[in-house]
C-alpha positions as CSV (number, residue, x, y, z in Angstrom):
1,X,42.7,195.0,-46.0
2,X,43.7,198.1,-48.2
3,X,40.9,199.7,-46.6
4,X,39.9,201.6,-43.0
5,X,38.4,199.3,-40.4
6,X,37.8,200.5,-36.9
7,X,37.0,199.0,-33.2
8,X,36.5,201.4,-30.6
9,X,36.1,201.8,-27.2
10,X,35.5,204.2,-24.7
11,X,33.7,204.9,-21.7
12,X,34.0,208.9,-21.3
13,X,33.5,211.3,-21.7
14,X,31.3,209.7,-23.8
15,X,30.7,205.7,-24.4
16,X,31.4,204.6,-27.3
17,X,31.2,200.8,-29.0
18,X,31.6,201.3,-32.5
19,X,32.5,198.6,-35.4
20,X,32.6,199.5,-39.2
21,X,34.6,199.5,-42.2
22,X,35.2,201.4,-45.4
23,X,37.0,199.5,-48.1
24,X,39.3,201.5,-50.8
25,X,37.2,203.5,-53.1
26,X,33.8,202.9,-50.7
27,X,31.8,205.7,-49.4
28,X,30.6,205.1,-46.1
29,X,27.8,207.1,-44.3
30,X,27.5,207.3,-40.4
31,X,24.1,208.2,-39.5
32,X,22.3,209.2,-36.5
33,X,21.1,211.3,-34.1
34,X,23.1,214.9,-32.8
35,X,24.9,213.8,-30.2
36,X,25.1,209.7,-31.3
37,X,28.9,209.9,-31.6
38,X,29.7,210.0,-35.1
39,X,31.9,213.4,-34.9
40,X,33.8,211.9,-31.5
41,X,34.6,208.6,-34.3
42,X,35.6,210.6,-37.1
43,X,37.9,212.8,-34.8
44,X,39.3,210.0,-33.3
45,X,40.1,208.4,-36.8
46,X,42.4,211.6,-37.1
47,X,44.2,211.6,-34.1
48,X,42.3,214.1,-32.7
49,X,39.8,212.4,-30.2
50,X,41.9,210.2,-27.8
51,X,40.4,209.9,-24.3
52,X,42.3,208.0,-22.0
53,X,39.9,204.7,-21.9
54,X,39.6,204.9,-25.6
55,X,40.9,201.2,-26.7
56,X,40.2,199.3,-29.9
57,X,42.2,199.6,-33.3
58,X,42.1,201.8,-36.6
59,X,43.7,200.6,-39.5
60,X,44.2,201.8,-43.0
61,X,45.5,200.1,-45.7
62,X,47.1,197.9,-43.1
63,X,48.7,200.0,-41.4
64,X,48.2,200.0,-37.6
65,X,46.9,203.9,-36.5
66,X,46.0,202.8,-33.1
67,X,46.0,199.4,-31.7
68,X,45.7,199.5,-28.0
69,X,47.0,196.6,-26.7
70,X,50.4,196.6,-28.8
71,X,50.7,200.6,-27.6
72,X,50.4,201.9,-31.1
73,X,48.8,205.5,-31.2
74,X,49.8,207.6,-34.3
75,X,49.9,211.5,-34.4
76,X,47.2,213.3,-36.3
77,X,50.3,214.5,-38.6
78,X,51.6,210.9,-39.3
79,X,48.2,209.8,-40.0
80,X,47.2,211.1,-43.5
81,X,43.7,211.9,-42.4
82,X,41.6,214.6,-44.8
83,X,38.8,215.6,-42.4
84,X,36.4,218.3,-43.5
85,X,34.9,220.0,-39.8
86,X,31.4,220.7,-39.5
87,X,32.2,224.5,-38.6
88,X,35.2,224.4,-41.7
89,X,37.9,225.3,-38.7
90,X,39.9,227.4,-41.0
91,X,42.8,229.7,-40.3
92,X,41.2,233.3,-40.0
93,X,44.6,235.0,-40.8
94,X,45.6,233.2,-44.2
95,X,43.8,233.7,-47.1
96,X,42.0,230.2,-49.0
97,X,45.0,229.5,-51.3
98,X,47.4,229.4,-48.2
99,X,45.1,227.7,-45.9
100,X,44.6,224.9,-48.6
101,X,48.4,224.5,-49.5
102,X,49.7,224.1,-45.7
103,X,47.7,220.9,-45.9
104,X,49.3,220.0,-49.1
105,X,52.1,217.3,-49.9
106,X,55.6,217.9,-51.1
107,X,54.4,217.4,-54.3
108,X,52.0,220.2,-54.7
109,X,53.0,223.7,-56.0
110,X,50.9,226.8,-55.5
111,X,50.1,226.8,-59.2
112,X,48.1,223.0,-58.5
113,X,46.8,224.1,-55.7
114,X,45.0,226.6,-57.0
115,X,43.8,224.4,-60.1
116,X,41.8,222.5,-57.2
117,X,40.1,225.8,-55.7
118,X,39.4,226.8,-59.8
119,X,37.6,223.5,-59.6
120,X,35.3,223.7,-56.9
121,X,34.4,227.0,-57.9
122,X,37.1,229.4,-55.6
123,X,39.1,230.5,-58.8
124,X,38.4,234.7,-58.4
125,X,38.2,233.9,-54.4
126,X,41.6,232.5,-53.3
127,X,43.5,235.8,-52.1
128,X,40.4,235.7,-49.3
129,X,40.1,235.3,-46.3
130,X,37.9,233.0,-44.1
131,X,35.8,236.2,-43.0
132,X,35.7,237.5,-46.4
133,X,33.9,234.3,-47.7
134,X,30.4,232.8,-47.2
135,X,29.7,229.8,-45.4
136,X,29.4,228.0,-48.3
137,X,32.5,229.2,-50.1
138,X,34.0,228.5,-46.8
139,X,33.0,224.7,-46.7
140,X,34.3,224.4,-50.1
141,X,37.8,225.4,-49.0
142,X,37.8,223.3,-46.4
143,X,36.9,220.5,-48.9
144,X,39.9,221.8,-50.6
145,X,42.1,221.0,-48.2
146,X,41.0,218.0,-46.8
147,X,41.7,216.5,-50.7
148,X,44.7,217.5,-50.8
149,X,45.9,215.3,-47.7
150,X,44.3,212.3,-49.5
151,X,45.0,212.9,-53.1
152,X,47.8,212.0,-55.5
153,X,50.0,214.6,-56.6
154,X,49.1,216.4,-59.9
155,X,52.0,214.6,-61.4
156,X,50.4,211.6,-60.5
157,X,46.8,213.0,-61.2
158,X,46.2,210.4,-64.0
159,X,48.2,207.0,-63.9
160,X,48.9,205.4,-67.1
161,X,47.5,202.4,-66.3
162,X,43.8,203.5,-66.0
163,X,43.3,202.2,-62.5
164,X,42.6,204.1,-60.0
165,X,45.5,204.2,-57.7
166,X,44.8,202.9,-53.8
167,X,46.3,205.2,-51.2
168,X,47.1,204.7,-47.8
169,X,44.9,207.5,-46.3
170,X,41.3,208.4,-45.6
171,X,38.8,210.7,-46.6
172,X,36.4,212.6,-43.4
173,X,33.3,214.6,-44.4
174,X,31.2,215.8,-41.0
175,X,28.3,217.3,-43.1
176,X,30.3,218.6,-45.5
177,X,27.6,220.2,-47.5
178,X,25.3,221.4,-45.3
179,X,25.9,225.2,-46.0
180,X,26.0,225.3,-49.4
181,X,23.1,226.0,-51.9
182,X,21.7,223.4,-54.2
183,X,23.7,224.4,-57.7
184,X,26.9,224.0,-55.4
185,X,25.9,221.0,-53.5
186,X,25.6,219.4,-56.9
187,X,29.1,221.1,-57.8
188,X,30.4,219.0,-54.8
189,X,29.1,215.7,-55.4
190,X,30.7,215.5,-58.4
191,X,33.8,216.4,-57.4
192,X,33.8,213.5,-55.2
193,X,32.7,210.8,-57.4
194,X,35.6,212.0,-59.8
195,X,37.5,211.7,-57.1
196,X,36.3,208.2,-56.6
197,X,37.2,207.6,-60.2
198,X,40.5,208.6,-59.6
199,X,42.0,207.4,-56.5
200,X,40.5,204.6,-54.3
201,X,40.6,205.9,-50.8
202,X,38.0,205.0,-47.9
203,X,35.7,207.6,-47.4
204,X,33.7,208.4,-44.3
205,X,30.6,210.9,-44.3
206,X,28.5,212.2,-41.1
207,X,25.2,213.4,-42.4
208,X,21.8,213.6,-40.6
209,X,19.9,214.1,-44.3
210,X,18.7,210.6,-44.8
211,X,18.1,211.4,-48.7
212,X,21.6,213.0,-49.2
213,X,23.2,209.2,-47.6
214,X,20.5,206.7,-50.2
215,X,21.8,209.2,-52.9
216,X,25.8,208.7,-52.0
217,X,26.9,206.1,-49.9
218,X,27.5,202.9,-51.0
219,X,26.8,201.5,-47.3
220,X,25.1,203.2,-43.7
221,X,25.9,202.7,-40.7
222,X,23.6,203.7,-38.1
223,X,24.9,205.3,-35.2
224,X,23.4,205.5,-31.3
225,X,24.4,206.0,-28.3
226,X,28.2,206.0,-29.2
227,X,27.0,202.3,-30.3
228,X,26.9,200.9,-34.6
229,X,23.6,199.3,-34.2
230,X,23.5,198.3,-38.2
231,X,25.7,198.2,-41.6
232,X,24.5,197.6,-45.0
233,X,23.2,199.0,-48.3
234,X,21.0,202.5,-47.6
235,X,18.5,200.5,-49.6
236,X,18.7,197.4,-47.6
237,X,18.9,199.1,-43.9
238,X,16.2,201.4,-44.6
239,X,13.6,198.5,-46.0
240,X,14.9,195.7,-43.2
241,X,15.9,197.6,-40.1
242,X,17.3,195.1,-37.5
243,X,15.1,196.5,-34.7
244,X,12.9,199.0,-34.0
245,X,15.7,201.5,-33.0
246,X,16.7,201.9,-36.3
247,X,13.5,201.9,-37.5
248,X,13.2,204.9,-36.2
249,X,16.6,206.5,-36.7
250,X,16.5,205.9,-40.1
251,X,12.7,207.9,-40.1
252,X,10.3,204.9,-40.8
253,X,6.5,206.1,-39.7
254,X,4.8,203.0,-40.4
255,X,5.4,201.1,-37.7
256,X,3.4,198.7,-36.3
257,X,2.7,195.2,-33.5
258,X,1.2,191.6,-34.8
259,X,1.9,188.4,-34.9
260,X,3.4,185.5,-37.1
261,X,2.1,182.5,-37.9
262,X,3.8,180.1,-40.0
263,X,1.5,179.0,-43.3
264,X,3.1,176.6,-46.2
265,X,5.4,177.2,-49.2
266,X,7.5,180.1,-48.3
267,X,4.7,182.2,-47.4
268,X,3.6,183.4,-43.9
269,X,0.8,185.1,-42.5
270,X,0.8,188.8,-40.4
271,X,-1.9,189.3,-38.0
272,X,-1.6,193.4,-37.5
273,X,-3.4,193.9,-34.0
274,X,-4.6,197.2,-32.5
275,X,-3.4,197.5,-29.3
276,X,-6.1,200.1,-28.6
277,X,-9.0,198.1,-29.4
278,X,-8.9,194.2,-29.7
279,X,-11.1,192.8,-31.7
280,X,-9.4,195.1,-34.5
281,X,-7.1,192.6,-36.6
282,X,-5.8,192.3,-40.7
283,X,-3.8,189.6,-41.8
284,X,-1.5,190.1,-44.1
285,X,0.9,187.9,-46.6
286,X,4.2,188.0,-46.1
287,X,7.6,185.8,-47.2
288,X,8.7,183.3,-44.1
289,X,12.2,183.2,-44.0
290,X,12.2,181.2,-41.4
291,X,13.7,183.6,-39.2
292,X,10.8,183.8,-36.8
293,X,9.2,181.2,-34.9
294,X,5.1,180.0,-35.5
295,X,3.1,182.0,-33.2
296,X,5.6,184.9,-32.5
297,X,4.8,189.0,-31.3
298,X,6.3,190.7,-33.4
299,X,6.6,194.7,-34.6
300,X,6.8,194.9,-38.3
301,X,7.9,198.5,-40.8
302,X,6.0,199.1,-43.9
303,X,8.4,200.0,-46.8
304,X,6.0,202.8,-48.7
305,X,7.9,202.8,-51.7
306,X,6.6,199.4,-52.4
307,X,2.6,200.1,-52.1
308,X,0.3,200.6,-55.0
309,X,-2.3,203.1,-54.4
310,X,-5.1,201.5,-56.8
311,X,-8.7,202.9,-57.6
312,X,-11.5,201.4,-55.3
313,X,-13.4,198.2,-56.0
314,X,-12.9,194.3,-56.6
315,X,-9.4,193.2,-56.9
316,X,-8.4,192.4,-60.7
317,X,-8.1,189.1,-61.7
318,X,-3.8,188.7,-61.4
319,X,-2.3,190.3,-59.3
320,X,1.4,190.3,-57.9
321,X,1.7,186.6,-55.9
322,X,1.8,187.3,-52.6
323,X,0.4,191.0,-52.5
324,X,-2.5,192.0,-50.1
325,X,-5.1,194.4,-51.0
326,X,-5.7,196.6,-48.4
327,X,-9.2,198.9,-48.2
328,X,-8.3,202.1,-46.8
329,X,-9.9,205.6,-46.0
330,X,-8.0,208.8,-46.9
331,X,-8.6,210.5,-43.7
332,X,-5.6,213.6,-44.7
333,X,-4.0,214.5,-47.6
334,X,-1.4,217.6,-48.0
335,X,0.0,217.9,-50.9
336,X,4.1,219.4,-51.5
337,X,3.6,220.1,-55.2
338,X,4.5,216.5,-56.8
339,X,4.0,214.8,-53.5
340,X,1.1,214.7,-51.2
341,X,1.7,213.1,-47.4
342,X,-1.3,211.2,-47.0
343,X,-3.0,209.7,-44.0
344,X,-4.9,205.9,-44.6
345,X,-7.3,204.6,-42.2
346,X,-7.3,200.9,-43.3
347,X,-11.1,199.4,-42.9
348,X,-11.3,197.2,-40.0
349,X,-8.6,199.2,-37.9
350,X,-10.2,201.7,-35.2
351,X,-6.8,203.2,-34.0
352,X,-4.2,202.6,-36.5
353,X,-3.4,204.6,-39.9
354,X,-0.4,204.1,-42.2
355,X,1.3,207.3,-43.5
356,X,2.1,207.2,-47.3
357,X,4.1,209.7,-49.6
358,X,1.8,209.5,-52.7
359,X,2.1,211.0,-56.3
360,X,0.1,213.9,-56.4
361,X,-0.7,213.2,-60.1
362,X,-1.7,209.9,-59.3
363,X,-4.2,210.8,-56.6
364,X,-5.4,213.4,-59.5
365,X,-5.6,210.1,-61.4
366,X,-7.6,208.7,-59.3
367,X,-10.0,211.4,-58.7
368,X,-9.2,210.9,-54.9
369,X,-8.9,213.7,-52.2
370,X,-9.5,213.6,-48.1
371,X,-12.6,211.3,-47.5
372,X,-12.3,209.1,-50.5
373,X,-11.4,205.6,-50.1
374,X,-8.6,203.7,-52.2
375,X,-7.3,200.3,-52.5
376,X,-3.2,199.4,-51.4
377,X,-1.6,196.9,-53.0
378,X,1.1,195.8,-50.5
379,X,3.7,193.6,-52.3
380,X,5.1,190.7,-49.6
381,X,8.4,192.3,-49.9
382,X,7.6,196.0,-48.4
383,X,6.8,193.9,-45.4
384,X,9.8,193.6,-43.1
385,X,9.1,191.6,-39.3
386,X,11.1,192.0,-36.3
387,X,10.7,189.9,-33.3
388,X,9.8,190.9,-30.3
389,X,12.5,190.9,-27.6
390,X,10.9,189.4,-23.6
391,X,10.2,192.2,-21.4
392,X,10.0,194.7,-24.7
393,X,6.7,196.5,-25.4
């Protein structure tokens, strides 16, 4: 695999049972919780985390950085690691240009190296030092120098072929933008994906801003615990989480209990039970993958992005196959300038309410507001069933 791919282990001073992999080129987002274990993985990637339980292997582009059982354990220096600290870990006493170029290859002059700080926006500010700069300016530097361990030489900046050239190293962002204002957050980003255009190297980013890891990363993995509980697309772990762990790690609201009952051609149906009041219950239509057995408890997410917020009254005359309409009060609604967080009190449902981000133009549309009642039109697919596990509420 030209790629990273990691199995660790540990038990302290923290636990730790992670599994992933980043292929060349592929931006990979850890996310989870403070305190999950995604910094302790990154640093141990490096070199720089190595308890003496830790056991597994880390390899990139096939090359063996630790393997456990055959005694291999690089050095941080022979492993050609770019990692970008949360808290930039700069050297107070050299100024940006010099702090940059000790991480910087052979190839590198101090001429390239500060061609890359003109292009993340240090040109006037490389004679500083860290103290001298903002936090910001300060993350950028440390950016700075964490590409230059992964990226080709300037002479090699371009290769005449038009590929991007694979290299054997890896690319570490803990929350690498996290101090930096919106004009040079966007600065950033593109940085990296011309990076990405450039040179195909795994790269691994911590983040705890949900929206910042759907908007980069080609896959999530969500972190607990020390343990990977999930890997896939941001759009397929956020709509299908496996349980309802990650449901709620990666921020899901609408979470809910029912049960599945098997129907006929594909389709299933969704009894959603109040377990505050009994005789409350709503069936809903979902797909059966047959995944789930007839007459199952299960807890089940509601993916808001695919729910129609429709004008009150009878249903029109087509409508999306497999879509249930759903009657529902709107017991709050705060609007956030183009988005208003609304509360729905579905009819039928004493204790329950499903919590929607809704167009505020559309609820203007609508002539709706706190009291009024609208109609949801709930495609199958926003639908997404987990069974329950025995002795789990």
């Amino acid at each position: 695999m030209q790629g990273l791919r990691v199995q660790l282990r540990s038990q302290a001073p923290i636990r730790l049972e992670a599994e992933f992999d980043c292929g060349a080129g592929e931006l990979v987002a850890l996310v989870g919780p403070s305190g999950s274990g995604k910094t302790s993985m990154l640093r141990a990637i490096a070199g720089l985390w190595t308890p003496a339980d830790l056991q597994g292997q880390i390899h990139v582009a096939g090359q063996a950085w630790l393997d456990s059982a055959k005694g291999v354990q690089l050095s941080p220096q022979q492993r050609r690691a770019g990692l970008v600290f949360q808290h930039y870990a700069l050297f107070p006493h050299m100024t940006a240009l010099a702090n940059v170029a000790l991480a910087a290859g052979p190839g590198w002059s101090a001429a390239q190296v500060q061609a890359l700080l003109n292009r993340l926006g240090l040109a006037d500010l490389s004679q500083r030092r860290p103290a001298q700069l903002s936090g910001g300016q300060q993350q950028r530097v440390a950016l700075a120098r964490a590409l230059v361990r992964v990226m080709p030489t300037p002479q090699m900046d371009k290769p005449s072929s038009g590929e991007r050239q694979a290299l054997p190293g890896v690319l570490l962002l803990d929350e690498p933008f996290s101090a930096v204002d919106a004009p040079t957050r966007q600065t950033l980003y593109r940085e990296l994906a011309a990076l990405r255009q450039n040179v195909s190297v795994p790269m691994l980013l911590v983040t705890h801003d949900l929206a910042e890891a759907r908007r980069l990363a080609d896959r999530v993995v969500i972190v607990d615990a020390g343990q990977t509980l999930q890997t896939g697309t941001p759009a397929r772990v956020f709509a299908s989480p496996r349980n309802a762990r990650v449901a709620a790690l990666v921020g899901i609201q609408n979470h809910f209990q029912g049960r599945f009952y098997k129907a006929q051609a594909g389709w299933a149906r969704l009894r959603w039970t109040d377990p505050g009041n009994a005789d409350s219950a709503i069936d809903l239509c979902v797909i059966d993958k047959n995944k789930i057995d007839h007459d199952t408890r299960v807890t089940w997410v509601l993916n808001g992005e695919q729910v129609d917020v429709l004008a009150d009254g009878p249903p029109a005359a087509q409508q999306e196959p497999g879509a249930t309409r759903l009657r529902c009060q709107l017991a709050e609604v705060l609007s956030l300038g183009e988005i208003s967080l609304c509360t729905l009190m579905p009819e039928g449902m004493l204790k329950q309410a499903i919590t929607l981000n809704l167009s505020t133009r559309v609820l203007a549309r609508l002539q709706v507001a706190t009291g009024s009642w609208v109609q949801l039109q709930i495609a199958a697919g926003a639908l997404h069933i987990m069974p329950v596990r025995e002795g789990v509420a």
